[in-house]
C-alpha positions, 0 to 999 in steps of 0.5 A: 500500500502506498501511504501519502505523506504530505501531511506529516512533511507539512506539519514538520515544517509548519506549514499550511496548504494555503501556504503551500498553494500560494507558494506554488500555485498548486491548487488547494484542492490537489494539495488536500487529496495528496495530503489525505490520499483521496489523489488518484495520481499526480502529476510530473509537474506537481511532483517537481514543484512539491520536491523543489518547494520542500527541497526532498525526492520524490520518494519522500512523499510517499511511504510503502507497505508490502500489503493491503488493508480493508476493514468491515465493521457492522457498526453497532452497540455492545460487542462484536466484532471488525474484519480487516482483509489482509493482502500480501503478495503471493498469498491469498486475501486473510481475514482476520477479526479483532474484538470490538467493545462499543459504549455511548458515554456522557460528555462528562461522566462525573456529573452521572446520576445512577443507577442507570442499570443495576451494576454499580456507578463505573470507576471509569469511562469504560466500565459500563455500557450505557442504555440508549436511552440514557440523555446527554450521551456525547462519546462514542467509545469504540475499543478494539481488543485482541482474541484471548491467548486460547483463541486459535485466531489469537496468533493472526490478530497479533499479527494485525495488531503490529501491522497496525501498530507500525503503520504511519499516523495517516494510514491508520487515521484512515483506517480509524475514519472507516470504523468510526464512519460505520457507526455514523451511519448505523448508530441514530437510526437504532436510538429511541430519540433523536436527541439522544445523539447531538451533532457535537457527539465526538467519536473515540477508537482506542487500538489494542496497543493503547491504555 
């Protein structure tokens, strides 16, 4: 998989691609699709203005995995789980699942008035799966999880997992964006109000490497 890496030479040398547009008179618009690597090719011109602008080869805007990564995810509540398609050259396309573990959360769990279902108050913002029909649910928790060390699958999803672990920031922010979206599109519609759901909810994905 090729991973654009614009952005992160961007932010190392502070700049922004307004600037950069100004500077080169290379459109925003091809300057953003580089940078989130919706680009579906580039042009030899742009790529002698970006090298020269930023004073790097053209190999420096672009970082290689030997592989490539789809995800599936169902997108609801509770849990269940996220396929990833693994393809590597010479093999055939892997499936491989990872746990996931996904909670709405009020915006500030402090201020919880329980109990919301018969198990004690949560020490913290991962101990309890909150009803849909609790108000004012903000965070959209999403944690991802290995197989348990019995699991005969538990070898091949820590495989993935230091895959993804190694992959740059972008590529697993896009990976991220792709889960996250699932639940955007799945998550309302099962809610008893609309309300429930407000449009400065902010979403949370938590990968196995992270506390």
């Amino acid at each position: 998989m090729l991973i654009p890496n614009l952005s992160v030479l961007l932010a190392q040398r502070r700049l922004t691609i307004t600037r950069v547009s100004q500077d080169t008179r290379i459109s925003r618009t091809t300057l953003t699709a580089l940078c989130s690597g919706n680009a579906k090719g580039v042009q030899f011109d742009t790529l002698n203005a970006l090298c020269q602008y930023l004073k790097i080869a053209p190999g420096d805007l672009f970082l290689y995995r030997p592989f490539d990564l789809s995800v599936r995810c169902e997108g609801r509540l509770g849990s269940s789980r996220v396929e990833f398609t693994l393809r590597r050259a010479s093999r055939p396309d892997e499936r491989i699942t990872l746990n996931c573990d996904a909670r709405l959360l009020p915006s500030d769990i402090s201020n919880v008035q329980y109990p919301y279902t018969d198990t004690p108050a949560p020490s913290d913002r991962d101990a309890q799966i909150f009803s849909p029909d609790v108000p004012g649910l903000k965070t959209l928790r999403v944690r991802l999880t290995l197989p348990d060390d019995a699991d005969p699958a538990a070898p091949r999803a820590r495989e993935l997992a230091d895959l993804l672990r190694d992959l740059p920031a972008p590529a697993l922010a896009d990976l991220e964006l792709s889960i996250l979206r699932a639940f955007d599109q799945n998550l309302a519609p099962t809610l008893s109000s609309p309300d429930l759901l407000p449009s400065d909810y902010s979403p949370d994905l938590l990968w196995p490497w992270q506390p």
